[in-house]
C-alpha positions as CSV (number, residue, x, y, z in Angstrom):
1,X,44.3,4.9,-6.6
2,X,41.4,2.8,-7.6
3,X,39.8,2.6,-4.8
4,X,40.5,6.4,-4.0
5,X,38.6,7.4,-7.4
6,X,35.6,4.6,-6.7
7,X,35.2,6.3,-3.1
8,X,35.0,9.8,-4.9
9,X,32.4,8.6,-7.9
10,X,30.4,7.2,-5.0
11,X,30.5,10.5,-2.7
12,X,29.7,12.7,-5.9
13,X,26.8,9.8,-6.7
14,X,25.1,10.3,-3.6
15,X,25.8,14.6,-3.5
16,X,23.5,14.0,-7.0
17,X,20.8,11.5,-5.7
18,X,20.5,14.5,-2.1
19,X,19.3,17.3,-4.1
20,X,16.7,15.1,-5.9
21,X,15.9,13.4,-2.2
22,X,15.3,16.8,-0.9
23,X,12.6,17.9,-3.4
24,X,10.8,14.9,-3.5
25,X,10.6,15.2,0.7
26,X,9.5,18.4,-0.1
27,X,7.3,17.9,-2.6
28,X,5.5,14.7,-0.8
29,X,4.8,17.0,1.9
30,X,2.4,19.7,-0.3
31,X,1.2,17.1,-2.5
32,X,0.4,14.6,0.9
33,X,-2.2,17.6,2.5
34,X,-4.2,17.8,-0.9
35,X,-4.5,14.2,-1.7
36,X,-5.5,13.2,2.2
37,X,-7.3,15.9,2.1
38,X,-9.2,14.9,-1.4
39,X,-9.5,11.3,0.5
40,X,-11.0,12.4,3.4
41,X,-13.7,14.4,1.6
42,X,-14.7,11.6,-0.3
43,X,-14.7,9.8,3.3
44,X,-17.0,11.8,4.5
45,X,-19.4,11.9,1.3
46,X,-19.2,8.2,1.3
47,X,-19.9,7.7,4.6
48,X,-23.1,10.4,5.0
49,X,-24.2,8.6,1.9
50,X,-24.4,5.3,3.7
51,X,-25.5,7.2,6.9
52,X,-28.4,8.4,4.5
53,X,-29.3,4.8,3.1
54,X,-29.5,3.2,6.7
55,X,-32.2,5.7,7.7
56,X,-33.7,5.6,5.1
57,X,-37.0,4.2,7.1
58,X,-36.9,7.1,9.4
59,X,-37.4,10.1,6.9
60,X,-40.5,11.6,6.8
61,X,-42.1,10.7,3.6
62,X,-43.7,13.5,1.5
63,X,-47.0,14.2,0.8
């Protein structure tokens, strides 16, 4: 009987911990395209910025 009502808390344990897993899968997913997309703009600013600094010989100075 024991073991019957350990096998039971454990089943309704893990019923609980599902519904939470689900959301957060969920939720990783929307959050996940704004934040890589938040990275990948700073990326890019980062990058043209360095782009910009290494040619910075090249540009035609202003009179």
């Amino acid at each position: 009987m024991r073991t019957f009502a350990l096998v039971l808390l454990s089943l309704l344990l893990l019923g609980c911990d599902r519904e939470y897993k689900n959301c957060f899968e969920a939720a990783v997913a929307i959050e996940r395209e704004q934040v890589c997309n938040d990275l990948w703009q700073n990326c890019e600013k980062a990058a043209r910025k360095r782009a910009e600094a290494s040619c910075e010989a090249f540009k035609p100075k202003e009179d």
